[in-house]
N, C-alpha and C positions, 0 to 999 in steps of 0.2 A: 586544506586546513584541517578537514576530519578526515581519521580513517576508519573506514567501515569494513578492512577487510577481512574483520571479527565473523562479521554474518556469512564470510561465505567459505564452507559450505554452509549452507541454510538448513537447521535440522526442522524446519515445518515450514505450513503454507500460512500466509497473513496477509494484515493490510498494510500499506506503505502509506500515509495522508502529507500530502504539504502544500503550505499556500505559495500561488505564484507571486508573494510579495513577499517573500522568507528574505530577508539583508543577511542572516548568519549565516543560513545552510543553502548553497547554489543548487538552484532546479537539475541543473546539468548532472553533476554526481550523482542526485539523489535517482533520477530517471536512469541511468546509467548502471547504476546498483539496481533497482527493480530489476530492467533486462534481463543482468549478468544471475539475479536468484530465479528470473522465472526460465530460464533454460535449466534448470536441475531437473531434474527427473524425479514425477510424483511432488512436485514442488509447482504451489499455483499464488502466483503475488499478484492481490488487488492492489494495485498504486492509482491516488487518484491525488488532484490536483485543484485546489479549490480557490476557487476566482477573490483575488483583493485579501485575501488572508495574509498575514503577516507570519513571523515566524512563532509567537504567541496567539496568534486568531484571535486578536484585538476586534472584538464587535462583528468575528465571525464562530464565535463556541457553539452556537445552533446549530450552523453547519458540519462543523467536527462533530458535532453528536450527533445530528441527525446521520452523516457519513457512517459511524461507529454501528449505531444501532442498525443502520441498513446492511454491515458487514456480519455483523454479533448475532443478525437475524434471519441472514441468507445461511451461515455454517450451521446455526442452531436444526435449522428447518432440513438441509439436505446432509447431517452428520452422519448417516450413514449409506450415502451415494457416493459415485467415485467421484462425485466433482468436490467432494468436501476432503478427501484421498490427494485431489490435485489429477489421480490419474485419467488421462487422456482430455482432462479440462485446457481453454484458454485462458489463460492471463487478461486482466481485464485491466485495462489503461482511459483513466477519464480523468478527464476536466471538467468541474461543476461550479 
C-alpha cells in the first residue's frame, strides 16, 4: 500500500520507531526496509519496535519519547565516533 522506495538509497543513518499494533503500516515492509537501508555502507538504522503501540501510539507517546530521546541522546554523545559515521557499526533491531 506504501512505497518507501524513496529512502533507498538512504542519504544518512536514523531511527526507524513502529508499534507492533500499527493496522496502517505492516510490521513486515517496515522491518524489511530497515534491512534493505542498513546494508548500505556507512549507513546505521536503529529500527525499533514498541509493544501495544498503535500506529498513533494511542497511550504509548512516553514510549516514543522516551525511544526518541534515547536515540537523540546516543548520536548527541558519540557525534564524533564512527559509530555516529555508521562506519563499521551494527544496526541495532529491538523490541520494547
Amino acid at each position: 500500500m506504501f512505497d518507501f522506495t524513496f529512502l533507498a538509497p538512504c542519504p544518512s543513518s536514523g531511527l526507524i520507531l513502529q508499534g507492533d499494533k500499527d493496522d496502517i503500516v505492516p510490521h513486515d515492509p517496515v522491518q524489511k526496509l530497515a534491512e534493505r537501508l542498513s546494508r548500505q555502507r556507512d549507513i546505521l538504522i536503529d529500527y525499533r519496535v514498541i509493544r501495544g503501540a498503535n500506529h498513533f501510539y494511542t497511550d504509548k507517546l512516553d514510549k516514543l519519547a522516551q525511544h526518541v530521546d534515547d536515540y537523540v541522546t546516543s548520536v548527541m554523545q558519540t557525534s564524533g565516533s564512527t559509530r555516529a559515521r555508521g562506519a563499521g557499526a551494527e544496526n541495532r533491531f529491538t523490541l520494547n
